[in-house]
N, C-alpha and C positions, 0 to 999 in steps of 0.2 A: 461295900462289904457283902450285903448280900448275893450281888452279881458271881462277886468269887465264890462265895461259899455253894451256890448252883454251879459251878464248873466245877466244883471241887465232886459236889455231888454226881454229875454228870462222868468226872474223872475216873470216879469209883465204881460205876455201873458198868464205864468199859473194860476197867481191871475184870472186874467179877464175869463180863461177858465173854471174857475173852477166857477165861479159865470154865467156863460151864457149858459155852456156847456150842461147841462138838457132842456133851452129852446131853442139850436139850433139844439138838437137830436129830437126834435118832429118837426124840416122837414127833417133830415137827424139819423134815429132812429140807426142807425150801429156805430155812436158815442159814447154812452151810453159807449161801450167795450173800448174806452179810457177813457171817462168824470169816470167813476163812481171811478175807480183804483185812478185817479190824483184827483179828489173830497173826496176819503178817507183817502187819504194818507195825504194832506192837513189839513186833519181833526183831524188825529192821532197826526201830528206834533204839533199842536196847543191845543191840548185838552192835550197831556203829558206836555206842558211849554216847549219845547224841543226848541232850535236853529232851523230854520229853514237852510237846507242843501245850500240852493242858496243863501241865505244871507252870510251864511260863506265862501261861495266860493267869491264871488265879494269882499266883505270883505278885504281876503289872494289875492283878488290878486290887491286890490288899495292901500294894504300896508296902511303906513303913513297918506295913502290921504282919509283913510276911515270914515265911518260916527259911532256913537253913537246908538243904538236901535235898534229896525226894519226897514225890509224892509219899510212895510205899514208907520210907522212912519216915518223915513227919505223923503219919494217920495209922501204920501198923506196926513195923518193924522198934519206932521211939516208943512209943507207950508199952513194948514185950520185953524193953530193955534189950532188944539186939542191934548190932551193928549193921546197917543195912548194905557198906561195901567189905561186909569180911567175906571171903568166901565159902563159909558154912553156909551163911545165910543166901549168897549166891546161887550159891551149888540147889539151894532149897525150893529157892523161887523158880531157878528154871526146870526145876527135877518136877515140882509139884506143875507147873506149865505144860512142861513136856508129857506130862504121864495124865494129866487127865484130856489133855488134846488125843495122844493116841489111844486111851482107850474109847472114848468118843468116837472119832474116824472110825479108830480099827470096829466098833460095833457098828458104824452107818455101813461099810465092806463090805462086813459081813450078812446082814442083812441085806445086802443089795444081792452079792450072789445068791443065796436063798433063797429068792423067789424066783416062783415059776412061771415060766417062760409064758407067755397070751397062747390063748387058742390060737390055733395059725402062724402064730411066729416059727422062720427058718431058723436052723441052726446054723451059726457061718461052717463054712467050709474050712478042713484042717490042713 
């Protein structure tokens, strides 16, 4: 039990990573080389309908003592009282995903162009 409940915990550090990860690479920009990999992977699993891999591990290993659904639904969506495959609640997951991933990106962009060029750096040619 315990084993599960550390991938459970584990499970839940990648949700939250995956949701903050863009806006905590724009003070630590070298993250991006993990966030983006664990941010599409996330993406892939969810967008094919597939099981998600750390659900079925906690899963196999609380046995008998296991829960019904999703992760998201068992530990957030069950205890708000929402349905975790209506598509409000869809539409919410991805909308809240999708919008703080681009405004993450879109601020690392934008700081990227806004800095100025090194001494001696050429400018490519037009």
């Amino acid at each position: 039990m315990v084993l599960a409940s550390g991938v459970a915990v584990v499970h839940g550090l990648a949700v939250l990573f995956m949701l903050t990860g863009a806006l905590l690479a724009v003070r630590w920009p070298r993250l991006v080389l993990l966030h983006a990999p664990v941010a599409l992977a996330i993406l892939a699993v969810n967008l094919a309908g597939a099981d998600c891999p750390l659900t079925d591990l906690e899963l196999a290993l609380r046995g008998d003592a296991g829960y019904d659904g999703g992760f998201l639904g068992h530990y957030l969506f069950g205890p708000l009282g929402l349905d975790e495959h209506a598509p409000d609640t869809q539409l919410g997951v991805y909308a809240t995903a999708f919008g703080l991933n681009a405004l993450g990106y879109g601020l690392l962009l934008s700081r990227r162009r806004g800095r100025p060029r090194p001494a001696g750096a050429t400018t490519p040619a037009s």
